[in-house]
Structure formats: C-alpha cells, structure tokens
N, C-alpha and C positions, 0 to 999 in steps of 0.2 A: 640698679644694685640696691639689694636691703641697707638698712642702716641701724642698727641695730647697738644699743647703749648698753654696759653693762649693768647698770642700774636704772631704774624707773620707777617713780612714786604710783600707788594709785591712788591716780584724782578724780573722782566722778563726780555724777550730778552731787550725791546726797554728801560728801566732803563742800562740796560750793555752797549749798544748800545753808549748812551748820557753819559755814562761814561769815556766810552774808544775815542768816538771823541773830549770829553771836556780833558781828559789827552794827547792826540798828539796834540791838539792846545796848549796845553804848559802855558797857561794863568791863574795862579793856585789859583791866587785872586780874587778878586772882582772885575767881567766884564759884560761885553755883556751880559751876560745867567744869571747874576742877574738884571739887568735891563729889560729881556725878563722875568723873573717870577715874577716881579711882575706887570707887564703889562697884562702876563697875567693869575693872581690873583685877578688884578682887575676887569678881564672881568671876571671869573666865577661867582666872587661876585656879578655884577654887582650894583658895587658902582662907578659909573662915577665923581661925585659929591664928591670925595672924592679923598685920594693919601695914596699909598703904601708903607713902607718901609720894606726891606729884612733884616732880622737880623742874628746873628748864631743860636740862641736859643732861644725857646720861654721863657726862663727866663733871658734870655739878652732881649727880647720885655719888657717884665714884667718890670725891671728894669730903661729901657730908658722909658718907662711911668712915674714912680714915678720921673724920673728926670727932663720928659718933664712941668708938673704940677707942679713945683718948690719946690716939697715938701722939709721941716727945720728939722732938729733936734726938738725934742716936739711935730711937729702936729702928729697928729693921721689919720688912715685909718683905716674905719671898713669892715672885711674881712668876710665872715663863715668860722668857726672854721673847721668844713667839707669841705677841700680842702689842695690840693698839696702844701708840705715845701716851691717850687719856690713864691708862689706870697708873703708868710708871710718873705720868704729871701730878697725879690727884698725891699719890706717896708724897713724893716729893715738896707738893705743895702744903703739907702739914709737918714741916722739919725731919720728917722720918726717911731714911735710904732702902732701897728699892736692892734687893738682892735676887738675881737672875738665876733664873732655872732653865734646865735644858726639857723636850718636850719628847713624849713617845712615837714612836716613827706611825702607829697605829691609827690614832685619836687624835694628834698635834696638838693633845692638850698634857700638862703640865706632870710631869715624873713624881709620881711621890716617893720612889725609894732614892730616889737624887734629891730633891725637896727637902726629905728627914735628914740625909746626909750636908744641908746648910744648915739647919738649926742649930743656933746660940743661943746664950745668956741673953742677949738683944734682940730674941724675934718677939715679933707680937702677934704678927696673923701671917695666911696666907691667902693668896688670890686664887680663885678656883676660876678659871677661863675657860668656858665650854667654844671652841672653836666651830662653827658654822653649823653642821650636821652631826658633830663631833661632843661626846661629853666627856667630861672630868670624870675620874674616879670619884667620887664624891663620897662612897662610904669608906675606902682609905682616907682620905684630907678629914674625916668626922674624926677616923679612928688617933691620927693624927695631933688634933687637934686639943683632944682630949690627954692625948699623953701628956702632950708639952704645953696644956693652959694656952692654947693659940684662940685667935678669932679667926672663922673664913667668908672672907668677903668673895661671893660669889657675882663673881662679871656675869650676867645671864641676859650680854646686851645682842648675842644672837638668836636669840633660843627661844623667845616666847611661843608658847603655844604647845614645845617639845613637851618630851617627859623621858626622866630617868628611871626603869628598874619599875615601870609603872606608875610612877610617881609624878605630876606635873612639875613643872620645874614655878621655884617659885614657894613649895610648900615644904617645904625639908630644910633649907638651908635657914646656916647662921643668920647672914644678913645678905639678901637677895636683890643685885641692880638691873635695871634694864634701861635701856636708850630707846628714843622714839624720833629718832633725828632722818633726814630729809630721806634716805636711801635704808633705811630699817624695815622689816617686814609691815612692822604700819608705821606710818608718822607722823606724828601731828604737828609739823612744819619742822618742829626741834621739840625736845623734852627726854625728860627721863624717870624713874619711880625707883624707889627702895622698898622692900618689903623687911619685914622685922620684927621680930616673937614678940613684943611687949608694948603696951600701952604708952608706958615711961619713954621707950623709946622713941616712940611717934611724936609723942608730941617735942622731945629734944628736935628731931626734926625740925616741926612746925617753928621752932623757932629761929632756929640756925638758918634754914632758907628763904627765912624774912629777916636779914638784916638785923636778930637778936630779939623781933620784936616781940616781946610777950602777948598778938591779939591770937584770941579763942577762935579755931576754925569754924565753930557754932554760928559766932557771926560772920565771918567772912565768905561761908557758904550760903549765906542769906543775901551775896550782893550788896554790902555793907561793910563798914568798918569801926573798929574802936577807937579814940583819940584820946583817951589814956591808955597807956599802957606801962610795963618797965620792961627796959633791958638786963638782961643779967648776965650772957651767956656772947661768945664773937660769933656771927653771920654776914651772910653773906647775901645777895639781892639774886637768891638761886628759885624762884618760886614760879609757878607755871602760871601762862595765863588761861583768861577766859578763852580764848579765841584758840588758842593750841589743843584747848582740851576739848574743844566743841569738835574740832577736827578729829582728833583723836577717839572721842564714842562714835563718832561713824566709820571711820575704821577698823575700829575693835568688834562694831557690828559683824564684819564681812571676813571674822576669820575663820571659819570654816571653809569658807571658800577660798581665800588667800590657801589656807594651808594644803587642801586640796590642787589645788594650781601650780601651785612649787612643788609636792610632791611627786606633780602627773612630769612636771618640767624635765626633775634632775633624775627619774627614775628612766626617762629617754634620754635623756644625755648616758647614764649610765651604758645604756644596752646599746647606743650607739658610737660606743667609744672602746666597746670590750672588747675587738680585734686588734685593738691597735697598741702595737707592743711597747713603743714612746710614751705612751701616756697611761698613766696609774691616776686610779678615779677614786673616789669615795667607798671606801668597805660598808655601804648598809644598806639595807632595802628602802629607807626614807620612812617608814611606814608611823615609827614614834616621834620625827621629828615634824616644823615648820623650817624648812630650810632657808636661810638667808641670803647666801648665797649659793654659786657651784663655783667648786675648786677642780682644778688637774693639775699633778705633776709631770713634769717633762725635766727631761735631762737639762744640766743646764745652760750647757751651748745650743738648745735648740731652743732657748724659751725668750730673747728678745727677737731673733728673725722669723720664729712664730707670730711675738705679738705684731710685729709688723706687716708680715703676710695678713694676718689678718685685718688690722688697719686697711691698709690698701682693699680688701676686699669688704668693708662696711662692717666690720665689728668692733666693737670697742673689748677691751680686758684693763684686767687689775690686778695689781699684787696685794695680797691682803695675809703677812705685811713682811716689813724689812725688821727681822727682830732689833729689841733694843739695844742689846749689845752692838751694835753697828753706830748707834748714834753717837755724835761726840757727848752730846750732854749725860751719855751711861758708860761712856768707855773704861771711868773709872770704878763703877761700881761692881763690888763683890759678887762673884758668878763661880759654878762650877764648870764641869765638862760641856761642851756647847755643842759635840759633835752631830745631834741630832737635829737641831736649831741653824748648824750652820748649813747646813746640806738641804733643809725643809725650806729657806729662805732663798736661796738660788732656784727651786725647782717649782717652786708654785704659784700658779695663774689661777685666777679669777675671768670665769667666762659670762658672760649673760645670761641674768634672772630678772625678773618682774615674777606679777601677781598675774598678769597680762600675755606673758611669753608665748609664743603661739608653738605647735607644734614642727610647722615648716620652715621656722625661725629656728629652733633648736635643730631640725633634720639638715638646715642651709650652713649652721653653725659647725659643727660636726663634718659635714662632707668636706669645708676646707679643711680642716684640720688633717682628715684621711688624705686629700690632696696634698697641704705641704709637706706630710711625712712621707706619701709616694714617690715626689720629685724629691726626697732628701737619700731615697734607695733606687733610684733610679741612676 
C-alpha cells in the first residue's frame, strides 16, 4: 500500500550540497548566502523597483510588518478569519486587535465589500491573504486603501512564483511577506522575506531583525561583523542564517521546475475529480499560479470519515485551516458576518502535494476518493 504525506520538502543532492559547503565555511549566522538569497529573490520576483529583507520565519516577516507600519495598542487590522494563527499572532503581538473578516465562497480569500463595511476610526491596514491557488482582489484592497489612508500587508506566504492580473506577485503590493518554512513550495529549513517600496524601509528592517542592532549589511554580507554599533529602535533576534539561505538558493534554483510539477499535479487532480459530485475543486487552470497546496471541498458530514478512509488507505490530508474565530484566544475579537467562513471551514481538505508527486500517486489518490463516495451511494 502507497503511503503517501501531504506535504514533502524537496531535498536533493544540490540542497545537501549547499548544506554541507555552508557548514565547512563555519559562518553559522547571518552572511554572504543571505545577502545572496535575497538578491536573488529579487531576481525571480522580478521586483527591481523594490528591496528585500531575509527573515527567519514568515511570521517573524508577518510581525516586523505590523512593527514596520507603526501599529499602537487599540488600532485595529482587519484580517479573514480564513487564515493561519501566524498573521492573527503577529497583530497581536504588536498591541494591535485583529478584526475578522468573512471570505468569498469563490477565492477563500478575504471580501472586500464586507472588509469596507469593518472599517473605523481605529483601523490601520489590512491583511491581503492570497489562499493557495487562490488571489485576493488586490486592486480593490489598493482601491481601499487609499480611501481610508490604510496600509496592506500582503500575506504572499503561499504564492511565490504566482502572478496577479499579469503581474508577479511580489511587485505591486504595499508591503509583500513570504514564508520559507519546512512544507512551503521551497524551504530553506524555516525563513521568511518581506519586500517593500523604499530604501528607509529596508533598512528599518535590517535592524529590527537584529535585535535593534545598528550593523551595515555591507558588512555583514562580507562574513563579518561590526562591534560598535548603536541601538536606537526595539528588535528582535528575527534574522536568517547562513546555512537557511545556502539552502534556500538551491531551491530557488529549481523553480521552474517545482512550478511546472505542481501545476502538472493539481491540473490532474482537477480532471480527476470532475465527476464527482461530493467534491468541489479549485475554479482555475493552475496555469498563473505555483500552487502550494491542493484543496477539495466536501460536504461536511462526509469530510472526517473521508479523512479516515483515506488514512487507512496510505494518504495522509490536512485542513488548512480552522478559521480564527473558532479559537478561544479570538473568540472575542470584533468580526462581522462569518457565514461564508463558517461553512468554508467545516468543508475543506487538504490532499497531497510535493514538488515530487507522481502522477499514479495523484490517479491512486483520487480513485479512493471516487471509492468512498461510491460506497456512501451505494
């Protein structure tokens, strides 16, 4: 019987490769080979017009955003409720309340005419969360944004590679995060990056994810350090190492071919799931996205003796996610209508992706699926 993960890193020679030359150069901090990925980060992007910063995790990005934007104690950011603990933490973790949004039955990502309908005197931004294959309206949240003097922190921690409207993603937004953590289309063990229209802002960066410290990435890109320096500003011990990011340009190498690989994945999944009336797939062709994961909806009595059927039969699944309104640490925070949020939450699985997936692995994956809904009309 397969066995089959829903997530899987690719690790190859040339990741081991950039592992083991990044551990005999001894350099175990933040060097060279972070200042090399995000150079060339920004080339994939191809956001010239724009500056990089390498972080450890995309909710150490998440967080130096909400620091970047100055947010107070009292303001508010309105988030969708349909998205990962990290960005409703990062809020949080800068004094600021977290106001919950309901999400389009469409896209799963975030309503902006429900959205306009939370804004107060108290908001400061909003979170733009491109869900998997899925994007944000992004030139509503601009159009948005602008009315009401908002900032939009744009979550873009599934999306690299995607592009909006022809647009990379990555090169358009206010302030752009991505994650690079263990199960992310690449990863460089854990990490994450910000992108952001100004110079000023990079370097506020540069120092908030070092602990405050005032050293020039001039040097520290040199595999070296300053030992004077001054602190001016609070940070935090958020900074990438050498050995994450040696990992990470070999990855970043191979996305062509990752993105190729997920597309060939979910566009069989697609075509192998279109008879079956239980399960509602993904509305795209794949064709502008890197897909991160795959999703299906299923009713939602049928979606834990699903995931168990499948269990038993060597597949692992996921939910991705339990919106935040469910948690007790958001049960109090300000929300509107959730009915979309609450019905997207009960109905949807996470099936098996990699870089790796094999085609008889998704055609094995799929046949159970046509099976336990057979025996559920039988």
């Amino acid at each position: 019987m397969m066995q089959i993960p829903v997530f899987k890193p690719l690790i190859e020679e040339e990741e081991i490769a950039a592992a083991v030359k990044s551990l005999e150069l001894g350099w175990l901090g933040m060097g060279a080979s972070v200042g090399q990925f995000e150079l060339a980060l920004k080339s994939y992007i191809g956001c010239e017009d724009r500056h990089v910063v390498a972080v450890s995790t995309g909710h150490a990005a998440l967080h130096l955003a909400m620091m970047l934007i100055g947010l107070q104690p009292g303001d508010e950011v309105i988030a969708p409720s349909f998205n990962n603990i990290a960005d409703f933490q990062a809020i949080l973790a800068v004094g600021a309340k977290p106001v919950l949004c309901d999400i389009r039955e469409d896209s799963l990502c975030i309503d902006t005419a429900k959205a306009e309908g939370l804004i107060c005197d108290r908001t400061r931004a909003i979170v733009a969360m491109d869900y998997d294959c899925c994007m944000a309206d992004h030139d509503a949240l601009a159009k948005l944004a602008a009315k009401y003097n908002l900032r939009i922190i744009h979550d873009a921690a599934h999306v690299l590679g995607s592009s909006y409207k022809g647009k990379r993603i990555g090169t358009f937004s206010d302030i752009c995060v991505f994650s690079f953590d263990p199960v992310k289309t690449i990863t460089c063990i854990d990490g994450g990056a910000l992108v952001v229209k100004s110079q000023e802002e990079a370097e506020v960066l540069h120092e908030m994810r070092l602990i405050g410290m005032g050293q020039p990435v001039s040097v520290m890109y040199e595999n070296q350090r300053a030992w004077t320096y001054d602190v001016s500003r609070l940070g935090y011990r958020y900074h990438m190492a050498n050995l994450h990011a040696a990992i990470g340009l070999a990855q970043l190498a191979k996305m062509p071919a990752i993105t190729a690989a997920r597309q060939e994945a979910c566009k069989l999944y697609n075509a192998l799931l279109a008879d079956l009336k239980q399960v509602k797939t993904p509305k795209t062709d794949f064709n502008d996205v890197t897909p991160f994961l795959y999703y299906i909806r299923v009713p939602a009595a049928y979606r834990q003796p699903l995931c168990d059927y499948l269990k038993d039969n060597g597949i692992d699944t996921g939910i991705h996610w339990q919106p935040g309104h469910w948690f007790t640490l958001l049960k109090v925070a300000r929300r509107g209508d959730m009915s979309v949020t609450d019905r997207i939450g009960h109905e949807i699985l996470s099936l098996p992706l990699n870089s790796r997936i094999a085609p008889d692995e998704v055609a094995y994956i799929c046949g159970k699926i046509a099976s336990y809904f057979q025996a559920c009309n039988d």
